[in-house]
C-alpha positions as CSV (number, residue, x, y, z in Angstrom):
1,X,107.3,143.3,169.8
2,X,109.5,141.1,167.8
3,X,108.1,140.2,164.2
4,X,107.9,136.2,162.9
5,X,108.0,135.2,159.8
6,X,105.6,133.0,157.3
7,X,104.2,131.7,154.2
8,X,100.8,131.0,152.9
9,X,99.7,129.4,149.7
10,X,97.9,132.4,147.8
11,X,96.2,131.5,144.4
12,X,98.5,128.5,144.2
13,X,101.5,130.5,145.3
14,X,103.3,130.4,148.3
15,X,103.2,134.2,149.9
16,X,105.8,135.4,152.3
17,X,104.9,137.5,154.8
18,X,106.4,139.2,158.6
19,X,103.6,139.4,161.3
20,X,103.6,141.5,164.4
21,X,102.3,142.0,167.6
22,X,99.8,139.8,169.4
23,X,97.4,137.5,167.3
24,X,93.9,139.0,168.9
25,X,94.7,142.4,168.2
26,X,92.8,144.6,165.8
27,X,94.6,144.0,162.6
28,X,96.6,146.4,159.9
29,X,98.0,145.3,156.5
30,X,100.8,147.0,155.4
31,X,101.6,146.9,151.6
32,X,104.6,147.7,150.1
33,X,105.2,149.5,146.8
34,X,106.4,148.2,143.5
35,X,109.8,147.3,143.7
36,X,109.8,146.8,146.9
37,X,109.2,144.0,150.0
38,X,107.1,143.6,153.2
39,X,110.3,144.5,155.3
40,X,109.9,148.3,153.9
41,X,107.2,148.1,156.6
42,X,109.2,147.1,159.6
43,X,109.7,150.5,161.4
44,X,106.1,151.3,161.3
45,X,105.0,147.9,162.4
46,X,107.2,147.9,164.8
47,X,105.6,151.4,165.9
48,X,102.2,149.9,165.7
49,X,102.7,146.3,167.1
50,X,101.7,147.1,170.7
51,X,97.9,147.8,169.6
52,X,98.0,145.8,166.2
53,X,98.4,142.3,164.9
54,X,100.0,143.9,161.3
55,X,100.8,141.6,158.5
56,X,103.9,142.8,155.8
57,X,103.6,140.8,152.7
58,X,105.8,140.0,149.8
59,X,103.7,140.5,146.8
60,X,104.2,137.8,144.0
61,X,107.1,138.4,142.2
62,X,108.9,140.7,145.0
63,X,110.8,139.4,148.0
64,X,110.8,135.6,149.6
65,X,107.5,135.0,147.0
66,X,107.1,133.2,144.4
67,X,107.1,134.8,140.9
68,X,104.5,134.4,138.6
69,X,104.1,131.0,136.3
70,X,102.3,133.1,134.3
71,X,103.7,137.1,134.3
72,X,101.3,138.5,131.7
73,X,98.6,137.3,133.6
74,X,99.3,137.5,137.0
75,X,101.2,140.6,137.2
76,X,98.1,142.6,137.7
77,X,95.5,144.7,140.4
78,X,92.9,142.2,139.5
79,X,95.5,138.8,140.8
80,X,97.3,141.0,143.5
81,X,93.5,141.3,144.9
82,X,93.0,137.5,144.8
83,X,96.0,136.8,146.5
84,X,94.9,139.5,149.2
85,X,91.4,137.6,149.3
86,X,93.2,134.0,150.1
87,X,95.8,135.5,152.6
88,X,93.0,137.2,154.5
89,X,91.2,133.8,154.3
90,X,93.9,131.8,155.5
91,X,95.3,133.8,158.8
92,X,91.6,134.5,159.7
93,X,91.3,138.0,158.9
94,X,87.6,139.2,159.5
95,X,88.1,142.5,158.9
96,X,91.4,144.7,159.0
97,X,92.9,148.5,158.2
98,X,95.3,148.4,155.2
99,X,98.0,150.8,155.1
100,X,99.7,151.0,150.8
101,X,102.3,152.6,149.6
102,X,102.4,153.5,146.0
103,X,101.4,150.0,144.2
104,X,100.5,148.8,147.8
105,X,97.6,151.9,148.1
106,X,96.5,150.8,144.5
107,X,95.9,146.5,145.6
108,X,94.0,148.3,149.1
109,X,91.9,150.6,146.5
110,X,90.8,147.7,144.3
111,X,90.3,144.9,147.3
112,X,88.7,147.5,149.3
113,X,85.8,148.2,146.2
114,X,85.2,144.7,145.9
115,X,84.9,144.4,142.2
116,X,88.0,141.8,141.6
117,X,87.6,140.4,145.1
118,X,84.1,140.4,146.3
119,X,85.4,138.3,149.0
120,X,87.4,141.5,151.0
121,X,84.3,143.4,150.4
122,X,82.8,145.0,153.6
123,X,86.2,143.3,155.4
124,X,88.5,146.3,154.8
125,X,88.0,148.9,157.2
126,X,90.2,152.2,156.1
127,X,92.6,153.1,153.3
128,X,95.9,155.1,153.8
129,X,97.7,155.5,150.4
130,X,100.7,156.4,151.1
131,X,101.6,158.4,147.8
132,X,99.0,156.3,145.7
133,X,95.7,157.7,143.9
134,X,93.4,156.3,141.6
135,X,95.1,158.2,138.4
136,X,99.1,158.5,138.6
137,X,101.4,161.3,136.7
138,X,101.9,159.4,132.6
139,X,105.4,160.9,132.7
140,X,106.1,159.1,136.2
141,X,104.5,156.2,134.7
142,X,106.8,155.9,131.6
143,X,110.2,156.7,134.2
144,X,108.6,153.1,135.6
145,X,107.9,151.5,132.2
146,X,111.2,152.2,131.4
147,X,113.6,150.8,134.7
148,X,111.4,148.5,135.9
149,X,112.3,145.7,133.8
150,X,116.0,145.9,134.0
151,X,117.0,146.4,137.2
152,X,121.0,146.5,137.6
153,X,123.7,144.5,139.0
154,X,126.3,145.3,140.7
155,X,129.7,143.3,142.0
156,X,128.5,144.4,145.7
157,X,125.6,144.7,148.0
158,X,127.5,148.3,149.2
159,X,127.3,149.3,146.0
160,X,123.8,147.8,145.5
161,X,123.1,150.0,149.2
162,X,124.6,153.1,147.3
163,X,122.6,152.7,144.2
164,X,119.3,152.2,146.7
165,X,120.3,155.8,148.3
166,X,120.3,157.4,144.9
167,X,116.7,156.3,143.2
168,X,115.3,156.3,146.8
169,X,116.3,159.6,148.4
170,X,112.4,160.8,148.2
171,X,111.6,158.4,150.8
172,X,113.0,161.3,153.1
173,X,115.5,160.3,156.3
174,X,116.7,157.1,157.0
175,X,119.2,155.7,159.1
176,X,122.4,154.4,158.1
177,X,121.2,151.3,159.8
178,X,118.1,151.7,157.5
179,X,119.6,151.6,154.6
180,X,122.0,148.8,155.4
181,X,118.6,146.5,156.2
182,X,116.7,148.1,153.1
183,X,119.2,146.7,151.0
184,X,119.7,143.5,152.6
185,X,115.8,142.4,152.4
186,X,115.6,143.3,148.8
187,X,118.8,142.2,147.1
188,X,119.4,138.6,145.3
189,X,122.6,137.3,144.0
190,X,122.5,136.4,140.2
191,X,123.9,133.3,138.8
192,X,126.8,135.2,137.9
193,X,127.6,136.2,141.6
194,X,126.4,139.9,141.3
195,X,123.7,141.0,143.2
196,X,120.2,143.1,142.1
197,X,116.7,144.1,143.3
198,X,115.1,140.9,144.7
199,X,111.6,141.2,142.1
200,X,110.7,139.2,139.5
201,X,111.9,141.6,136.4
202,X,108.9,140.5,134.5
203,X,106.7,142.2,136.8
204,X,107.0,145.2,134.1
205,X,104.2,143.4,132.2
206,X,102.0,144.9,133.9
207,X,102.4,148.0,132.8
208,X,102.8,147.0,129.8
209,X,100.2,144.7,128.8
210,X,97.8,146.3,131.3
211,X,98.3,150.3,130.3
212,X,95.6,151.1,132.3
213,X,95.7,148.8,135.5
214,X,96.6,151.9,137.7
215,X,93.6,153.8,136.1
216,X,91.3,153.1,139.3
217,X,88.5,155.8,139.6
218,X,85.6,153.7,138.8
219,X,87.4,151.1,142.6
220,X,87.9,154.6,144.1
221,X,84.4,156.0,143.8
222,X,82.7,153.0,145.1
223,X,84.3,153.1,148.4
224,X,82.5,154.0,151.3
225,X,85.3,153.6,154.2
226,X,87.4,156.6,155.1
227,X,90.5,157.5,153.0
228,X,93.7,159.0,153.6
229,X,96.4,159.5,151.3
230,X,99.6,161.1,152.4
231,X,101.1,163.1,149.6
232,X,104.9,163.4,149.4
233,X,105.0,167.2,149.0
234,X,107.9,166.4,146.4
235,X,106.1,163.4,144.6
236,X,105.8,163.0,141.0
237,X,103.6,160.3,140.8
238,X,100.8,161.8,142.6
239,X,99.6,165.3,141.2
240,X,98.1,167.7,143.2
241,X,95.0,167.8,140.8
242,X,94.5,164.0,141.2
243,X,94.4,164.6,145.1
244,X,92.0,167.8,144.7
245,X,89.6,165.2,142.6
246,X,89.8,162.6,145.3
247,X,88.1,165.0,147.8
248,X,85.4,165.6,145.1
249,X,83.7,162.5,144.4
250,X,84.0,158.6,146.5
251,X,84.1,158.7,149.4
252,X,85.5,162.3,149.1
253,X,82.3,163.3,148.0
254,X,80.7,161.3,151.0
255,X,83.1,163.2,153.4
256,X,85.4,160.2,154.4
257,X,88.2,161.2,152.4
258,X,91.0,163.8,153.2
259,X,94.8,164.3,151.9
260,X,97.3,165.5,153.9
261,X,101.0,166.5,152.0
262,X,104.1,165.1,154.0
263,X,107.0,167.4,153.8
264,X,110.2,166.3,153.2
265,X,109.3,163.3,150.6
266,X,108.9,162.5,147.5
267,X,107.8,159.3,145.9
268,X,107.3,158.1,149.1
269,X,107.6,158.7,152.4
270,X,109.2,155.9,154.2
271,X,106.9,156.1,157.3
272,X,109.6,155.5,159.8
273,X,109.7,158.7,162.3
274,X,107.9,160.0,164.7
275,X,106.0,162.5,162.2
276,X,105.3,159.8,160.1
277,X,103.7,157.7,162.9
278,X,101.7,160.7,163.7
279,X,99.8,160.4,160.9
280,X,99.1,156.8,161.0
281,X,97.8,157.0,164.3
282,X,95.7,159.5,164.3
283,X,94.2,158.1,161.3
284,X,93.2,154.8,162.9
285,X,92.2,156.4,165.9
286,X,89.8,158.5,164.2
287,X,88.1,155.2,162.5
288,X,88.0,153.4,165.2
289,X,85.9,156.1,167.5
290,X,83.9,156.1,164.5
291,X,83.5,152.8,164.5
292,X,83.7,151.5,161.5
């Protein structure tokens, strides 16, 4: 089913989003990771539009958004859960799945737990963080820190495309035609003409006025909905000591919680073949014949 595409004013900000499939369904949010835009999530909303109504924002700051009046502020878990809050408000979201990657997983954690939001709590039916846990590697962390807030420019979106094939070749396999659309929905000319990763630079702020933000045990244990995170086998972000602790206490602890390691990937798997898909569906289907 072909995607449309809309805004919502979030918090005061108008929020891009894609939506698929038909508006009754059952509905999936699917949250892209850091750097990134809604249209990451194309192939496997594509994949899951015949049984889902699935919504692909733009986070502030990233994509066709609007960037933050005020970055030191609203850079953060605690806003990106507000504007989750007002965007389920607006479309009519009772309830819904949420699929993350990386900083995607980490806005599903926190909205999920209710603390920042206590709007979206009870409303979010599932987590699957896809390469995102409550603590992340503090050497992967300062490789963010450090390129987050300068991105390049280039003279060209095929070299922009070549540069995207280099820092992303964890995501696993893509298309040629992949890439060519991955670089198209995240690139912005400059005023100079050259062209860069379409995010708000000053999105850095949050990791650097907010050391901790990605700290999330204390959102993690509270949750009582099941869990799946899908390791990359190669990732660097998420540790295989941080997963081990997941199945130990939350909703680990209360059985609900199970990690599975995607081979292949790194920092993160794109979620755009068949194997991928897999996953995801057997996920949901599992939650919904438990009925939650």
């Amino acid at each position: 089913m072909s995607p449309s595409s809309h805004y919502a004013t979030c918090a005061g900000y108008e929020i891009h989003f894609m939506e698929w499939g038909a508006p009754d369904a059952p509905v999936v949010i699917a949250w892209h990771g850091l750097a990134r835009t809604g249209r990451d999530m194309d192939e496997l909303a594509a994949h899951l539009s015949g049984r889902y109504r699935v919504i692909c924002p733009d986070t502030l700051g990233r994509g066709l958004s609007q960037w933050a009046a005020k970055p030191e502020e609203e850079y953060s878990l605690a806003f990106y859960a507000r504007l989750a809050g007002e965007l389920f408000d607006r479309l009519g979201i009772e309830r819904a799945h949420w699929v993350g990657t990386s900083m995607g997983g980490a806005i599903g954690t926190v909205s999920a737990a209710g603390r920042y939001e206590p709007r979206l709590k009870g409303r979010i039916r599932s987590l699957l963080l896809n390469d995102n846990a409550p603590r992340l590697a503090d050497e992967a962390l300062a490789r963010i820190r450090a390129y987050a807030g300068h991105p390049p420019a280039f003279d060209t979106v095929q070299e922009l495309e070549t540069f995207f094939r280099q820092v992303y070749l964890p995501y696993g396999w893509l298309s040629d035609a992949q890439w060519r659309r991955l670089t198209e929905t995240s690139t912005r000319r400059l005023p100079d003409g050259r062209v860069t990763p379409h995010y708000d630079p000053a999105m850095v702020q949050q990791f650097t006025l907010h050391e901790n933000d990605y700290l999330i045990w204390d959102h993690y244990d509270a949750l009582d909905i099941p869990v799946l995170c899908l390791r990359g086998v190669d990732s660097d972000l998420v540790l295989r000591e941080t997963t081990a602790e997941m199945l130990t206490r939350g909703p680990g602890a209360r059985g609900l919680a199970q990690v599975i390691e995607v081979p292949g990937c790194g920092h993160a798997p794109a979620l755009n073949v068949p194997e991928h898909y897999a996953l995801v569906d057997h996920f949901l289907d599992g939650v919904e014949a438990r009925g939650f």
